[in-house]
C-alpha positions in Angstrom: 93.2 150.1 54.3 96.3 148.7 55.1 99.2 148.6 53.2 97.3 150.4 50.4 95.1 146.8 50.6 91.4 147.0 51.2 91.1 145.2 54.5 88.2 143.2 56.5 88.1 143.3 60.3 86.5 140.4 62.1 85.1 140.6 65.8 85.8 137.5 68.2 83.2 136.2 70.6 84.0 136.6 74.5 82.7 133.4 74.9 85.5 131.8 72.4 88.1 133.4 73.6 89.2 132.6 77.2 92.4 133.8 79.2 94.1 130.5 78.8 93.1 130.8 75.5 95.0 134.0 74.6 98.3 132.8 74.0 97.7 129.7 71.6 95.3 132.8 69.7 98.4 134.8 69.6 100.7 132.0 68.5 98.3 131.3 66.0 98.0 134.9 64.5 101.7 135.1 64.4 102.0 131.8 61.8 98.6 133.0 59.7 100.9 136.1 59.4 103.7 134.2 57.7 101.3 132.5 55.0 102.0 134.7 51.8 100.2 133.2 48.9 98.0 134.7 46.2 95.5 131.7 46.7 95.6 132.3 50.4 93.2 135.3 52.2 96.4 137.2 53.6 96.1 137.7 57.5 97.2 141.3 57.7 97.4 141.1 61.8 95.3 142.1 65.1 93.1 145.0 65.9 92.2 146.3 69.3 89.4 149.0 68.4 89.8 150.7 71.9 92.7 151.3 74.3 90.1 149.4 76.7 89.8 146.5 74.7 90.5 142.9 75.6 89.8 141.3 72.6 91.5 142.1 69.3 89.7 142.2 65.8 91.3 140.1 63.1 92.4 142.1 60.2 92.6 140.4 56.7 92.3 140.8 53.1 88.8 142.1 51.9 87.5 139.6 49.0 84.7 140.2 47.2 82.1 137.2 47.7 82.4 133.3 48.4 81.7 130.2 46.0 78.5 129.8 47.9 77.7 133.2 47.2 78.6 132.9 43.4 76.5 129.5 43.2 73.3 131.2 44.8 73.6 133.8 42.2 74.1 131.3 39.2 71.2 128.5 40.9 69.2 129.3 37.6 71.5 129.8 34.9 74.6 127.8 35.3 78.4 129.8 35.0 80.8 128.6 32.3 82.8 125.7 33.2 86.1 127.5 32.4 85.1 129.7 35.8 84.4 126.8 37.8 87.8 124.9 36.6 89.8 128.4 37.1 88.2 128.6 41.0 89.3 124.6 41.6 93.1 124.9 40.5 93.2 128.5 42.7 91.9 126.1 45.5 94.1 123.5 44.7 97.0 125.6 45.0 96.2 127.2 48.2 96.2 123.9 49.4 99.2 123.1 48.1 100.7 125.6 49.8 99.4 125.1 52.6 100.3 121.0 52.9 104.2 122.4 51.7 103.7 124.6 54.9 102.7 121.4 57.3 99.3 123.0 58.2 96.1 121.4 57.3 93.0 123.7 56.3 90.1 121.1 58.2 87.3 122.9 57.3 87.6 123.6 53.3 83.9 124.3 52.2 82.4 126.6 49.7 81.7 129.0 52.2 85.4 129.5 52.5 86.9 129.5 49.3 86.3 133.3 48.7 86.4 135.3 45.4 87.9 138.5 44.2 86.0 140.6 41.9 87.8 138.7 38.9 87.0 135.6 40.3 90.5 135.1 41.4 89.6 132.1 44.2 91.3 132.3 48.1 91.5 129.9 50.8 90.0 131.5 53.5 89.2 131.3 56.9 92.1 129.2 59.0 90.7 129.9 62.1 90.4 126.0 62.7 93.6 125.1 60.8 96.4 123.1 62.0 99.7 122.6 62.1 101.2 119.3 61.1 103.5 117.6 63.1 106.4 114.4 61.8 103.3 111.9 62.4 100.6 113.3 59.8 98.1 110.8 60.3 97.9 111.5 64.2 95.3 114.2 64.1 92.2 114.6 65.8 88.8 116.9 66.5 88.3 118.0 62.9 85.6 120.6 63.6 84.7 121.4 59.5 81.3 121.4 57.7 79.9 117.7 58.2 78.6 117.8 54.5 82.5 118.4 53.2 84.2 116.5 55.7 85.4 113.0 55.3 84.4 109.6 57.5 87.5 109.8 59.3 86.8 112.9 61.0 83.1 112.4 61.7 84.0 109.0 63.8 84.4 109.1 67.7 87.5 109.4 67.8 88.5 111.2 64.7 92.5 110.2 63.2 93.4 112.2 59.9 96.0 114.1 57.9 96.1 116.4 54.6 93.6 114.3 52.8 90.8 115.5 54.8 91.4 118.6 52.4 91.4 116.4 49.5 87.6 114.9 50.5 86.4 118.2 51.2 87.8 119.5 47.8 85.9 117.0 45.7 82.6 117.7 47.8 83.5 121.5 46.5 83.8 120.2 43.1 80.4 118.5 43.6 78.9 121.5 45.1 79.7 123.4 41.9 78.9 121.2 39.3 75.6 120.3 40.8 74.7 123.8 42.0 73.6 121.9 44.9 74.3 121.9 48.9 76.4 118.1 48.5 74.5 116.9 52.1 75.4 113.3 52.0 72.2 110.5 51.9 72.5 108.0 54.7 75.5 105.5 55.5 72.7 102.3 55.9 70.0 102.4 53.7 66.2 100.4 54.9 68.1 97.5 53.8 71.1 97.7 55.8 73.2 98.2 52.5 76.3 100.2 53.5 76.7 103.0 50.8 80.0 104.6 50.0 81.0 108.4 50.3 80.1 108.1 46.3 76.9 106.3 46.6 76.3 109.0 49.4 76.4 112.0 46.8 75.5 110.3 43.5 72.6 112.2 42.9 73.9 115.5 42.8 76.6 113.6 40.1 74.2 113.6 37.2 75.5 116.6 35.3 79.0 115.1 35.5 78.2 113.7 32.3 79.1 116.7 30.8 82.3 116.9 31.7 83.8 113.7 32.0 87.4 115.1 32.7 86.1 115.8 36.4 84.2 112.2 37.4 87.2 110.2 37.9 89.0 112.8 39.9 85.8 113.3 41.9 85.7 109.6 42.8 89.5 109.3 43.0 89.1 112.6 46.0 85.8 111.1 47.5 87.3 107.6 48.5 86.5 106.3 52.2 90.0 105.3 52.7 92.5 108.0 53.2 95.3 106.2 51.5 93.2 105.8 48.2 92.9 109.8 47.9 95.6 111.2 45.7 97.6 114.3 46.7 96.7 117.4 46.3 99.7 117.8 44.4 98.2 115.2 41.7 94.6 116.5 41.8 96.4 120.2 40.8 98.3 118.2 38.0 94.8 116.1 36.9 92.8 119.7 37.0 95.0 121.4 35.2 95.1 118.6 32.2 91.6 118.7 31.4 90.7 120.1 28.3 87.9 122.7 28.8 87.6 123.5 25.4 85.6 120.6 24.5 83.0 121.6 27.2 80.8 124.8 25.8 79.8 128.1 27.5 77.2 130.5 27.2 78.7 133.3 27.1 81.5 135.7 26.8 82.5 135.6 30.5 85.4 133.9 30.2 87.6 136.9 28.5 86.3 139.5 31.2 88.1 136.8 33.3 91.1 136.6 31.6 91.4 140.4 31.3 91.2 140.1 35.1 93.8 138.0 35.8 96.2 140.3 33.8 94.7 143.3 36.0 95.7 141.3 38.3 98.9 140.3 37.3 99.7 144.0 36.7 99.0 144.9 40.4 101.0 141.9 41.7 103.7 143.3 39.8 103.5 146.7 41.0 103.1 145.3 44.6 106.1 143.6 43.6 108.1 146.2 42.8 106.6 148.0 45.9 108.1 145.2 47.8 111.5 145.7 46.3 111.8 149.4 47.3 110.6 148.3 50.5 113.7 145.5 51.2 115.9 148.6 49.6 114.8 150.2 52.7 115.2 147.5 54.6 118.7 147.1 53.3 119.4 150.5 54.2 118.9 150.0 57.5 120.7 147.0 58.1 123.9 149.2 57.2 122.8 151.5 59.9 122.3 148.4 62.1 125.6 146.9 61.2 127.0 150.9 62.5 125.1 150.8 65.4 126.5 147.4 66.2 130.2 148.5 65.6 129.8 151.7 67.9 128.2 149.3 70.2 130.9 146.7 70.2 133.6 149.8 70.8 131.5 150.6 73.8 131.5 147.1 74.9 135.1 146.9 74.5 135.8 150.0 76.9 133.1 148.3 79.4 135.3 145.1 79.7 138.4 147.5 80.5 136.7 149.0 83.3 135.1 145.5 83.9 138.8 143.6 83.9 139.7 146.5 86.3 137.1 146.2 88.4 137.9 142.2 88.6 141.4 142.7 89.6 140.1 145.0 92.7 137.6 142.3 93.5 140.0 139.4 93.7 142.1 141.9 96.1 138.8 142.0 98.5 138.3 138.3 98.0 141.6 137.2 99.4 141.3 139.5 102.0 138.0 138.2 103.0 139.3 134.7 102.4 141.7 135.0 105.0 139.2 136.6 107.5 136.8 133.7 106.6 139.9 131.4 107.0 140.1 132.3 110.6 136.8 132.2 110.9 136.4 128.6 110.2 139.7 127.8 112.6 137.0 129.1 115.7 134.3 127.5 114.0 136.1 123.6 114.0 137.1 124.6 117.8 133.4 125.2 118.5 132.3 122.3 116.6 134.7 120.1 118.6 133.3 121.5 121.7 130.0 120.7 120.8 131.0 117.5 119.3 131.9 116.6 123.1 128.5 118.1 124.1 126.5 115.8 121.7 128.3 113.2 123.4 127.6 113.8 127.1 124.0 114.5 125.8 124.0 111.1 123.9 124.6 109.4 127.4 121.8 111.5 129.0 119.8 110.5 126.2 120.9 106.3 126.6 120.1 106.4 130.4 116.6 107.9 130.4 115.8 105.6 127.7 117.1 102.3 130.1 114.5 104.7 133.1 112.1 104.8 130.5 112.2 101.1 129.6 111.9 100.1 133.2 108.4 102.6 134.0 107.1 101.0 130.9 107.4 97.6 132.5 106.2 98.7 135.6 102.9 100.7 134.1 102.7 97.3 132.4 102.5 94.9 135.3 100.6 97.7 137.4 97.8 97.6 134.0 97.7 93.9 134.2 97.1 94.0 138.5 94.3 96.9 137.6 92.9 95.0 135.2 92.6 92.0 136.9 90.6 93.9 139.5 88.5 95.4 136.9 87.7 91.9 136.2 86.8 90.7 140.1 85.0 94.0 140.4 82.9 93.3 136.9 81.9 89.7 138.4 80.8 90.7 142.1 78.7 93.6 140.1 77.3 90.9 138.3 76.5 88.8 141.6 75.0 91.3 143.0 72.9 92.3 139.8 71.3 88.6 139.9 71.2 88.9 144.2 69.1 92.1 143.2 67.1 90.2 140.4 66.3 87.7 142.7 65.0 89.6 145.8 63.1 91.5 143.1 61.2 88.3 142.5 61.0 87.8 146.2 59.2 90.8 146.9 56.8 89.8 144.0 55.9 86.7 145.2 55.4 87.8 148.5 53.2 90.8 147.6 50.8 88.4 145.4 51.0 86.0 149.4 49.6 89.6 150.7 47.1 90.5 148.0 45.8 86.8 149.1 46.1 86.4 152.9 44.1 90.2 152.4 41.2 88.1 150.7 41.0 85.1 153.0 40.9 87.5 156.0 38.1 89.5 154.1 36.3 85.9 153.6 36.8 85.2 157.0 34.8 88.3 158.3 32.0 87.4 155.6 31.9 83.9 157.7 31.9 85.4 161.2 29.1 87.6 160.2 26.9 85.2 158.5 28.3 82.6 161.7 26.8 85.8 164.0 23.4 85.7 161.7 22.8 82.3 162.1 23.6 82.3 165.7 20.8 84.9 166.6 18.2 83.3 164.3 18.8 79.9 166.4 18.2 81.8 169.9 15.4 83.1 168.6 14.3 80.2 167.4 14.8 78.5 169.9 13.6 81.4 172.7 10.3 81.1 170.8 10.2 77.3 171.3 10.9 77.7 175.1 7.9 80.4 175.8 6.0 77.9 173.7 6.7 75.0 176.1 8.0 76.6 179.4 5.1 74.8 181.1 5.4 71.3 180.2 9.2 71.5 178.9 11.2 73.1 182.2 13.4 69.8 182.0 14.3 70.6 178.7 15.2 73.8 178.8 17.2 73.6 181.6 19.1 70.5 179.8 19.1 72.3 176.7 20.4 75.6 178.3 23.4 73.3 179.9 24.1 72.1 176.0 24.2 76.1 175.0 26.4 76.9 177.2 29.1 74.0 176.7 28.6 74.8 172.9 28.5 79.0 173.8 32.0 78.2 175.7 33.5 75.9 172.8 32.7 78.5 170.3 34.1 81.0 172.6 37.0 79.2 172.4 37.2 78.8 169.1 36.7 82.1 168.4 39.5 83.1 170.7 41.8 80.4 168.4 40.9 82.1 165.1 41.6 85.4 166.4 44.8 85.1 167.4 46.0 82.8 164.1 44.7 85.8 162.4 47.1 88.1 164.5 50.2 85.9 164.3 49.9 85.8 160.0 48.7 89.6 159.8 51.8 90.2 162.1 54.2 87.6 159.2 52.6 89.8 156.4 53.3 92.6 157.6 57.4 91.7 158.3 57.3 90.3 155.1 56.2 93.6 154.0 59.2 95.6 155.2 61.8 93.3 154.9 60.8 93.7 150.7 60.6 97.4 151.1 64.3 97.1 152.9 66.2 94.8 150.8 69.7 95.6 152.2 68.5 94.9 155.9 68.5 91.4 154.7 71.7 91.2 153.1 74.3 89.4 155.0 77.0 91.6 156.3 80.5 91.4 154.6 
């Protein structure tokens, strides 16, 4: 209890509540704090249930059991409508009293529109609520119940103001009537016929036949344009001029409720006059205050003697350091001119190693063009000698495909001697066999015959000889040939 008020603590998730987060949640609790209205749950303030704690419980007012609660308990048999139309002006007037204080509710539902035990209906739950600023219509990421919640705030980007309260307070209106969850049918229907919020929700609007003072509000609140929506100051006027007594009940409930609401006016009478003791007290000690604040301004006085006192010996040290600072600055101007002069005789420095500097530029210039100039003669002569070298390289190919076939001809010249030597000793034979066979009658012949062999013996012999040394004088070129491609740089011309 605080307060002598029965009180409800509620734990906060760590995972919704972040270090950057903590001071808009503090800011927050401080303005729930300031809402004081008998058809507003009363924030009573922050909890922390350990000294190691980093996140507070929220403390409020204990209630009893939300609308959704109550219609679950009446789905069967239906509660008078003199309850229902007590619960909607209560929510109306929280409302109110919350558009007069420039913050918007956002997420008004049936599961936050709680109950006292006489049935005495709160606004509850502003933990998504919002403060209004000079442009009410600039408002964005409504985070309510989708069923209660308006098109405006269900669009991508959502722009509202104070009649999103107004929407969600005719879906409550619905929801009570109906006994029904108001979950709105779809915006297209198969034949791409765009429904209004109305359409949306007509079938939980059967029973409103009964009670034809509530229809035409409903429709008035459920609008899909904002600006058709009437105040919430006119829906309280509308509720509270209907005429309940033409709609029957079915039982006695209603004057156990009205002996409630003068319970409860007797206890907000005596928590008035609790109050009043209370800003006796505080009165009280505001005279102390206002004596505390005298003996303090005495005090204060005295200080600003000893203060003005204290002043006048300061300015006595300021002059005198004035005048030793005075001096000071006389050497400082003598040193500045001194080094004035220096900055000068530097400056000149400065002028004539930029005019030396100027002059190696232009000299590294001119000696970079000479260099690269003979870059340039050296790049060609590397090139002439590349193609030199890609020529002798051909060279040496050529000539070793000249040895591979001088090497064949002289190995097909052999084969020829050979066969040459062959035929030459089947002939002698030959003819060796002819001579035994006629050395009697044929001596004549022989002898002329031998004479022929030998002329042809000595002209072969000759021949021979000629062949020979041909074959020495090209195996001897070969072989030059040979080194000279093994040696290339023997056969360049000297330079």
């Amino acid at each position: 209890m605080v307060h002598e008020t029965v009180c409800a603590a509620k734990a906060i998730h760590p995972l919704l509540m972040s270090e950057t987060k903590k001071s808009a949640f503090l800011a927050e609790c401080v303005q729930c704090s300031r809402i004081l209205h008998p058809n507003v749950v009363q924030f009573l303030g922050i909890h922390y249930p350990s000294p190691d704690a980093q996140l507070p419980w929220l403390v409020m007012e204990m209630m009893h059991i939300s609308l959704t609660g109550l219609i679950e308990k009446y789905e069967k048999e239906d509660f008078p409508f003199h309850v229902k139309l007590s619960i909607l002006v209560d929510t109306c007037q929280g409302i109110q009293y919350l558009h007069s204080r420039n913050v918007i509710h956002r997420d008004l539902s049936s599961n936050n529109i709680l109950l006292t035990k006489y049935l005495v209906a709160k606004v509850g739950d502003l933990g998504v609520a919002k403060v209004v600023s000079h442009d009410l219509d600039r408002h964005t990421q409504a985070p309510g119940t989708i069923a209660f919640m308006p098109p405006e705030a269900l669009s991508a980007n959502p722009v509202y103001g104070p009649s999103i309260d107004v929407f969600s307070l005719g879906c409550v209106c619905v929801h009570m009537v109906s006994l029904q969850w108001p979950t709105p049918s779809d915006r297209v229907t198969a034949d791409d016929v765009v429904l209004s919020e109305i359409q949306r929700r007509k079938v939980y609007m059967v029973n409103f036949t009964k009670f034809p003072g509530l229809t035409q509000l409903v429709e008035q609140c459920l609008q899909n344009r904002s600006k058709k929506r009437p105040p919430i100051g006119g829906v309280l006027k509308d509720l509270k001029n209907v005429d309940y007594d033409q709609h029957p009940h079915k039982d006695d409930s209603i004057i156990e409720l009205f002996k409630g609401v003068k319970d409860l006016e007797n206890m907000l009478n005596q928590k008035d006059q609790q109050l009043m003791a209370k800003d006796n007290q505080l009165v009280v000690k505001d005279q102390q205050l206002r004596q505390k604040d005298e003996e303090l301004a005495q005090i204060e006085s005295q200080k600003d003697q000893k203060l003005q006192q204290k002043d006048q010996e300061m300015v006595q040290i300021i002059s005198l350091k004035d005048q030793k600072l005075d001096q000071r600055d006389e050497q400082l101007r003598q040193k500045d001119q001194e080094m004035s002069a220096k900055d000068k005789q530097i400056h000149q420095k400065n002028q004539q190693l930029r005019h030396k500097e100027q002059e190696m530029a232009e000299i590294l210039k001119e000696n970079g063009q000479q260099l690269r100039h003979k870059d340039q003669e050296i790049a060609q002569k590397d090139e002439q000698l590349n193609q030199k070298d890609q020529q002798l390289r051909q060279q040496d190919q050529e000539m070793a495909q000249i040895v591979s076939q001088m090497d064949q001809k002289v190995h097909q010249n052999d084969q020829l001697q050979q066969e040459m030597a062959q035929l030459r000793s089947q002939q002698l034979t030959q003819k060796n066999q002819e001579m035994a066979q006629d050395v009697s009658g044929q001596m004549d012949r022989l002898l002329d015959s031998k004479d022929q062999l030998r002329k042809e013996g000595q002209k072969m012999a000759q021949n021979d000889k000629l062949e020979s040394s041909s074959k020495a004088q090209e195996s001897n070129n070969v072989s030059r040939k040979a080194q000279e491609s093994n040696n290339p740089e023997s056969c360049r011309p000297k330079g």
